[in-house]
C-alpha positions as CSV (number, residue, x, y, z in Angstrom):
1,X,-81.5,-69.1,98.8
2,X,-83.9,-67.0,101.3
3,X,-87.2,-68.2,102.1
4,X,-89.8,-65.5,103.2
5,X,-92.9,-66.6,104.8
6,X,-96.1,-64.3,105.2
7,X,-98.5,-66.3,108.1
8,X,-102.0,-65.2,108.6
9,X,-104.7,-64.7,110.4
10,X,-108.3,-63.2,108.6
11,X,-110.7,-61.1,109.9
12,X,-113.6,-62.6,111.0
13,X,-115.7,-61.4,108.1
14,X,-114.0,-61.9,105.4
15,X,-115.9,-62.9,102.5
16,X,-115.7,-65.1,100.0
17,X,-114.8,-62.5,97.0
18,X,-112.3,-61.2,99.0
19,X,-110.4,-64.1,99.4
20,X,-110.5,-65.1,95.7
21,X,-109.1,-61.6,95.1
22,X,-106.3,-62.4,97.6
23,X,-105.9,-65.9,96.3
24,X,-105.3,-64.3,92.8
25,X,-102.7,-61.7,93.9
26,X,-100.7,-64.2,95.3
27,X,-100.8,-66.5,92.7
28,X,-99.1,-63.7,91.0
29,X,-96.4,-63.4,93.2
30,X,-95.0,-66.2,90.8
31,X,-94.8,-64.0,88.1
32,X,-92.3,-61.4,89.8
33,X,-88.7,-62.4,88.1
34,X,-86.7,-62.8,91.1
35,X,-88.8,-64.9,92.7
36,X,-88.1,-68.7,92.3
37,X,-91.0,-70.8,94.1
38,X,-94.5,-69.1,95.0
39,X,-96.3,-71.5,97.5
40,X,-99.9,-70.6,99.9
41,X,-102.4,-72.0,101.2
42,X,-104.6,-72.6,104.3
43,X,-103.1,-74.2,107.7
44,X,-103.7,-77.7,108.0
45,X,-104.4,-77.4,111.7
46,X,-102.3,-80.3,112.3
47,X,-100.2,-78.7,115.3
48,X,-103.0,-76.3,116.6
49,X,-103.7,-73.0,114.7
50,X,-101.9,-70.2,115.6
51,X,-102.9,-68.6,112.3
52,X,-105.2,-69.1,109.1
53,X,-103.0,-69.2,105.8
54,X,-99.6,-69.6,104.7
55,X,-97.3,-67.5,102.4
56,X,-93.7,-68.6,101.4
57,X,-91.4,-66.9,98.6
58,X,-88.2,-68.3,97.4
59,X,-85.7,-66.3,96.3
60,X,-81.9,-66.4,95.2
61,X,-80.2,-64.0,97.9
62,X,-80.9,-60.4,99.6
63,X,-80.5,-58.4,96.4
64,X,-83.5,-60.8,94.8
65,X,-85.7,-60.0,97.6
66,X,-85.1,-56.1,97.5
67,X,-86.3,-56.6,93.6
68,X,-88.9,-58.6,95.0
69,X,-90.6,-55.9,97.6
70,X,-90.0,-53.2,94.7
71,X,-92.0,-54.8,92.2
72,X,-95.0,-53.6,91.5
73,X,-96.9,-56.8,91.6
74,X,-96.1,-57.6,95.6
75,X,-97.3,-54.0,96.0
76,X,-101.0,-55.5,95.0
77,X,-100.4,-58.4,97.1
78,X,-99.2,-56.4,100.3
79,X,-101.7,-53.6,99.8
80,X,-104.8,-56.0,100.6
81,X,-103.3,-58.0,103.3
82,X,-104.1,-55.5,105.7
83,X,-108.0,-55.3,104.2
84,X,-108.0,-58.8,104.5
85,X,-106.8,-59.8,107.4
86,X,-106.9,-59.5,111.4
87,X,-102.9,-59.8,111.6
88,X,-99.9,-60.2,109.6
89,X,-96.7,-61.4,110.5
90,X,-93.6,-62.0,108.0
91,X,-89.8,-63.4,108.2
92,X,-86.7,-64.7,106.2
93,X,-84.3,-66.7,106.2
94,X,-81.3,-68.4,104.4
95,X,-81.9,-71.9,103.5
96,X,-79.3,-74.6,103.8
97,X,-77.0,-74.7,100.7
């Protein structure tokens, strides 16, 4: 299993509608087949903030996550990340069997 994680930092003015349009588009994330657990949401702040929001995507191996970036719905999600925010910073990794 590969865990991707999307962390973010907004721009300053982002508004309201915006982020109920980016809330939406990755909601739908969940609705891409080879993805097996969608989960966002803001940080916490427990530890400090380095950034704003949170993005992770489960998926079953490599060949799930090229399906994943060629589907046409994480093209809607990525194409207003960088609208929406001030800096956007993604990695993967395998998850313990």
């Amino acid at each position: 299993m590969i865990r991707h994680i999307v962390l973010i930092k907004w721009r300053d003015d982002l508004s309201a509608d915006e982020m109920t349009e980016v809330r939406t588009r990755l909601d739908n994330l969940a609705n891409v087949s080879a993805v097996e657990v969608v989960a966002h949401g803001p940080s916490l702040g427990l530890g400090g903030v380095g950034v704003d929001y949170a993005l992770t995507v489960d998926l079953e191996d490599a060949t799930a996550f090229g399906a994943y970036l060629a589907d046409p719905i994480h093209d809607l999600a990525r194409e207003i990340l960088p609208t929406a925010a001030a800096e956007v910073r993604a990695v993967q990794f395998k998850l313990p069997s």
